[in-house]
N, C-alpha and C positions, 0 to 999 in steps of 0.2 A: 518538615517531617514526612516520613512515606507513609503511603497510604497502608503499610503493613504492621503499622505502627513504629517504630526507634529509624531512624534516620541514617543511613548506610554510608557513614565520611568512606573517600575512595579518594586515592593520590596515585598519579601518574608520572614515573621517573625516566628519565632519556635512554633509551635504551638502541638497541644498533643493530642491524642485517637478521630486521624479520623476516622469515623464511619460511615454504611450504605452503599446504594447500587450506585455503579458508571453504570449511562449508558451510556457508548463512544458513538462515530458516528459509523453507520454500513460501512464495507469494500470498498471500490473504485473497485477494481479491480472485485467484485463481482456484485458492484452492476450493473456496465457498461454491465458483462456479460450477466445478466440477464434477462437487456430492449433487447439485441438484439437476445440470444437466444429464449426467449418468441417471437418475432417476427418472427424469421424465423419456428415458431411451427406452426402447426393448431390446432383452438380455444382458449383457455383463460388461461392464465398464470397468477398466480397473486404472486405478491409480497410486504413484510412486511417489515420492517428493510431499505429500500434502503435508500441510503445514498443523501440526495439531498442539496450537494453541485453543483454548479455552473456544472463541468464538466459532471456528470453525466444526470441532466435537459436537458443539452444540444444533447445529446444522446438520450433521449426519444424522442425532437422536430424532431431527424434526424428520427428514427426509425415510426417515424407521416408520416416524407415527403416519407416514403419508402413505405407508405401504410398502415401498421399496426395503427391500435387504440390504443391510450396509452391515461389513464387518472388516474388520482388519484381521490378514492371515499372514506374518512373518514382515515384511514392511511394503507391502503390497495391500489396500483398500480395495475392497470387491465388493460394486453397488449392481444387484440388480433390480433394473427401470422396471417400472409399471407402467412404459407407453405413455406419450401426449395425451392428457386427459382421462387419464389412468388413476388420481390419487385415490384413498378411499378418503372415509371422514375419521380424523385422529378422533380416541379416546377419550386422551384426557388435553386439557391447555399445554401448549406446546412454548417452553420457555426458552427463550432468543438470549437471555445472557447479560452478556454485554455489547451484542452486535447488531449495528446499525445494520450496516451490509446483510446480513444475517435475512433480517425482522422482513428488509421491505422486498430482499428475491425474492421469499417462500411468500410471501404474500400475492405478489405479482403470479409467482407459479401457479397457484392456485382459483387464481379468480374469476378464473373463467370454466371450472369444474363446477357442477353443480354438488357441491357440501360445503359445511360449515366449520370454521377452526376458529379455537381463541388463543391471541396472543398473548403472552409476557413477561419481562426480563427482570433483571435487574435494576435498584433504583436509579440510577443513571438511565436506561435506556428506559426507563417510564416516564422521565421526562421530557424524552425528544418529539417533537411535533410529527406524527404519520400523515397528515396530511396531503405533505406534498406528492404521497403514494397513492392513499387513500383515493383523493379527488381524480387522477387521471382512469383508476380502476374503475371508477362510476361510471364512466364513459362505455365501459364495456358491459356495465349490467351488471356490477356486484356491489354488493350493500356491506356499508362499515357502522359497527355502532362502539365507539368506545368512550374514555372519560374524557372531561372536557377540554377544550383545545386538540382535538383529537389523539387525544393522547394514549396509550397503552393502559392497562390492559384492553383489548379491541378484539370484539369477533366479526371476524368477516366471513359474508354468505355469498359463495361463489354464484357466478351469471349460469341458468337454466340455460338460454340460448346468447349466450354471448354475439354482438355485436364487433367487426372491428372497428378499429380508432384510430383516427388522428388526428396526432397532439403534439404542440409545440411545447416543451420544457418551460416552465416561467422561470428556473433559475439552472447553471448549468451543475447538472448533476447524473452523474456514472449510473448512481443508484435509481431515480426513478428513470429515467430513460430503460435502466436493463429490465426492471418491475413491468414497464408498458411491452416490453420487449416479449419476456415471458409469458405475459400474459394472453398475448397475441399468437402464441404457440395454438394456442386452442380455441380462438377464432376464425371464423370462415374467412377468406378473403384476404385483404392484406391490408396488415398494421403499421400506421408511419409512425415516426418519430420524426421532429424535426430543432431541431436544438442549433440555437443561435451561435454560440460558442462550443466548441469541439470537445467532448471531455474523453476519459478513461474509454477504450475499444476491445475492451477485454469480454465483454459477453456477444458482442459482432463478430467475434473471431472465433468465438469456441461455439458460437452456434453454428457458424458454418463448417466448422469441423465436427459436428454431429451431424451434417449432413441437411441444415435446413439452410431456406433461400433466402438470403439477405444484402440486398444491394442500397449501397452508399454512393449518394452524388452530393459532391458540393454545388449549391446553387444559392439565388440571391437570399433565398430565405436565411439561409443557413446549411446545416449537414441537413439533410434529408436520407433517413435510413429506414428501407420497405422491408420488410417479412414478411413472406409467404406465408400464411395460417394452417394446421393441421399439417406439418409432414411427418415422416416418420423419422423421429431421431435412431440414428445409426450410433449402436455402443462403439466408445472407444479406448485405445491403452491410453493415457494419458502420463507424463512425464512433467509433475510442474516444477517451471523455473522458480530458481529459485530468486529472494527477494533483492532487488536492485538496492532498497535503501534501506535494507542492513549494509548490501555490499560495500556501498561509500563507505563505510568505517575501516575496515581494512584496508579498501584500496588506496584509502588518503596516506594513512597510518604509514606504508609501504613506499607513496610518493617521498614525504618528510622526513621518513627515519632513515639515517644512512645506511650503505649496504643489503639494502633490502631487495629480496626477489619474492612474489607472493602470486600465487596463483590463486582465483576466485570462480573455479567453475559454474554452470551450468545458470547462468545468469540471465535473467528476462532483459531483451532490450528493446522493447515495444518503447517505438517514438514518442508517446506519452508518456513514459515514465525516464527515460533513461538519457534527459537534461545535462546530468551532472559530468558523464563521463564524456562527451564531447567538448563540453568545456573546459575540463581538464587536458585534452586533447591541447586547444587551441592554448592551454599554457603553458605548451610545452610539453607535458605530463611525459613520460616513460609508460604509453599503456596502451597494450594491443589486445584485441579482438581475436583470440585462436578458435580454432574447428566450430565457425558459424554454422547454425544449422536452425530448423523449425521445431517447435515442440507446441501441440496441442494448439496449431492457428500461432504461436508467436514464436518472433526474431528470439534464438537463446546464442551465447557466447561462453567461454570460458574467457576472464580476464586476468591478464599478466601486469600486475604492475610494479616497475622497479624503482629506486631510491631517483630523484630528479632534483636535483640541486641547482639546474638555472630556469627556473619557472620565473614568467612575469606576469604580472599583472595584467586584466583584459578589461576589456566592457562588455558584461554579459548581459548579450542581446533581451529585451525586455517580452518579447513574445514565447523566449522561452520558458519563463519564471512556470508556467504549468507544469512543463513537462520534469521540473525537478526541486517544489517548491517543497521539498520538505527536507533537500539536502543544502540549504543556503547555509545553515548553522555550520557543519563540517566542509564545504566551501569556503565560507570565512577564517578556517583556520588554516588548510592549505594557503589561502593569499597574504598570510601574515608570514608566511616563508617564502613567497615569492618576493621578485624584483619589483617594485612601482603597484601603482595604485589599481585594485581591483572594485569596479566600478557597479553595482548592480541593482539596478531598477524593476521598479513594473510590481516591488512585492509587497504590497496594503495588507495582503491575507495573510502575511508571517507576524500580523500583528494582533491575530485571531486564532490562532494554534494553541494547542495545549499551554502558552506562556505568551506574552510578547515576546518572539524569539528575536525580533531585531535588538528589540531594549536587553535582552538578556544576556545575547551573545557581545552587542557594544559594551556593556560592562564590564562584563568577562575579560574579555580582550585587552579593552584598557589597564585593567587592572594588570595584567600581566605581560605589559607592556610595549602592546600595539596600538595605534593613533586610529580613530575611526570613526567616519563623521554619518552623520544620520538624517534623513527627513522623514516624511511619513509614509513614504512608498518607496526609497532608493535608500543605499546605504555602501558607504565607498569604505573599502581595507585597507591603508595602508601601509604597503608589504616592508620587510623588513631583510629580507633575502635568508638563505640557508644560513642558521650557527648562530644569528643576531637576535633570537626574539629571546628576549630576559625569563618568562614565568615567573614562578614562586609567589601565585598570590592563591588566596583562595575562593572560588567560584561559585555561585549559589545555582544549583539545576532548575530552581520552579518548580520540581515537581514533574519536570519535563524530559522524558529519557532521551531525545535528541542534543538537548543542551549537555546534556550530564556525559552520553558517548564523545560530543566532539570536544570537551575540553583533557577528559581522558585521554584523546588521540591527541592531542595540541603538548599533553605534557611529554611525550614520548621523546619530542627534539627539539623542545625549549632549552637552556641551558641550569634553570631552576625546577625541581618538581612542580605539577600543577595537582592539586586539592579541590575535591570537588565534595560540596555540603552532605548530598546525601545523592547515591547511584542506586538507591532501591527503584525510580521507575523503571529503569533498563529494562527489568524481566518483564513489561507490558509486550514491549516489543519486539525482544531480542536477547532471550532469556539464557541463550550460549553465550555470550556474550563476553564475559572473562574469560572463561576457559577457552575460546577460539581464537581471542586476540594473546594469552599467555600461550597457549600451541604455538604462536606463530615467535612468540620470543618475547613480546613484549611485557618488559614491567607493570603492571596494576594491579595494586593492592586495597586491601579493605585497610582501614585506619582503627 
């Protein structure tokens, strides 16, 4: 059952030569960076594209309480910065939501101003551990008091004379790396980071597109990424791409279904996120890359992709599973239409996602009658070629909108409808989501 209460049965019929242009939701990760680096700039920063889901909204109302002007005027966001080391002291407790990403920027942002804010969200995010943010902040001179296990709600007292830091990551993460990152804005000197494994570059690229110094060497440690402390963030227009993994849903959709031409603009394709469409490449795929261009520090594309009826099977390199570990589930349904065995290793973390999506999507599959064998970190597809793969069974999501999107896309060019338990997650993530994939022709229906 969904979390909305009653349970959204959704069935996916074959359908033929989807067409026109998909426009996904713009990037999360981008858009959050955004509101708060336009806030910590001086004068006016506007932004296009942002994503205004729940989590991100809630980011602007923070960025409001921190001082900064944030409004929307026609589909243009207009933040202006209060300057590095600008915030005043919010009012009142400043509520994060549902977002992780959210909670530990504005935290980071803040921690080296001298005032005080308290966090807190949602039950879900009052159970996640801030620690692993918390404990690197300390290092700069700001004090965290919250409930136990450091958990939310938590007020943190920014650093009088901040200190810089450097600090190696104990586990690889986007999030506090960019928290130390920010924080480092408003210390003297210069902030490392040095992180063993390479994660998300989405706040090293849009810092340097505000205009501050930040240089990356690979070395024995690891990445080692320096910040210069105190510059002046320079406003900017901002255009965020939009999201790579909604994009897989269409672009698959467009691969399988016959006759299809589907164009998917203005798409982020930062080498850490965008895994999935090279290796669609490499099977063959019908999909190209038009009028490349930069937006806001990242690679963006507009992506063409057409109906591909001799796809084969690959062995997807294991070092990549990072760069596209959330599109393995709708991968696995393209390689049930490919030629031969689709091979894919290196991913233990798809067994830690919103479901176990290897166990979720192997059932699925099978059920609808694809062969697919499994260990605890690899998992092989397979393929059954164009026109062969039976459906008609019915598939349970978990609760999980990535299982619940790729079996929806699976039913479109099975030869049996595919049934899917309940599509009420979808809207977490990808809340167009019917009506982008019905624009472009395809069948899916509420049951």
């Amino acid at each position: 059952m969904s979390s909305h209460g009653e349970a959204i049965p959704m069935i996916a019929r074959r359908s033929s030569g989807l067409s026109g242009e998909a426009h996904v939701p713009g990037d999360k990760s981008i858009s959050h960076r955004s509101l708060i680096l336009g806030a910590m700039a001086v004068g006016e920063t506007r932004v296009t594209g942002l994503l205004e889901g729940q989590d991100v909204l809630d980011t602007a109302k923070a960025m409001r309480a921190f001082g900064a002007e944030v409004e929307k005027r026609g589909d243009t966001w207009h933040v202006n910065g209060v300057g590095v080391g600008g915030f005043a002291e919010p009012e009142q407790v400043i509520d994060c939501g549902n977002s992780g990403t959210g909670v530990r920027l504005i935290m980071g942002a803040m921690a080296t101003t001298p005032i005080t804010a308290t966090f807190t969200g949602d039950a879900s995010l009052n159970k996640r551990p801030m620690a692993r943010v918390t404990d690197p902040l300390a290092l700069f001179g700001a004090q965290a008091v919250g409930r136990e296990g450091g958990r939310l709600p938590m007020t943190i007292v920014g650093a009088r004379d901040p200190l810089p830091v450097r600090y190696a990551t104990p586990v690889p993460s986007a999030q506090v790396k960019s928290a130390v990152l920010l924080a480092g804005l408003n210390a003297p000197g210069e902030t490392v980071v040095i992180e063993r494994e390479a994660t998300r570059d989405h706040s090293e690229r849009m810092l340097t597109g505000f205009g501050a110094k930040v240089v990356t060497e690979e070395t024995e440690e690891g990445r080692v990424i320096t910040l210069t402390g105190q510059p002046e963030l320079k406003p900017q227009v901002i255009v965020v791409p939009r999201d790579p993994s909604s994009a897989a849903f269409p672009v698959c959709a467009a691969l399988i279904t016959e006759g299809s031409d589907v164009l998917v603009p203005n798409i982020g394709l930062n080498p850490t996120r965008a895994g999935l469409f090279f290796t669609l490449q490499e099977m063959g795929a019908d999909l190209t890359f038009e009028n490349p261009r930069e937006e806001g520090g990242e690679p963006v594309a507009d992506l063409r992709a057409r109906f591909s009826p001799d796809l084969k099977g690959i062995e997807v390199p294991a070092e990549r599973a990072a760069s596209m570990i959330d599109e393995y589930p709708v991968l696995s349904v393209v390689a049930s239409f490919a030629e031969g065995k689709t091979h894919m290793p290196g991913v233990k973390e798809l067994r830690v996602k919103e479901s176990d999506r290897i166990d979720a999507m192997a059932t699925g599959l099978r059920a609808n009658g694809v062969e697919v064998d499994e260990g605890e970190d690899w998992w092989t597809v397979h393929g059954r070629g164009h026109g062969n793969v039976p459906g008609g069974a019915e598939t349970a999501s978990h609760l999980d909108h990535r299982i619940a999107m790729s079996f929806l896309v699976m039913g479109l060019a099975t030869t049996e409808p595919v049934r899917v338990d309940d599509g009420g997650p979808i809207a977490t993530s990808f809340p167009i989501f019917e009506p982008l994939m019905s624009g472009l022709g395809a069948v899916i229906e509420r049951l």
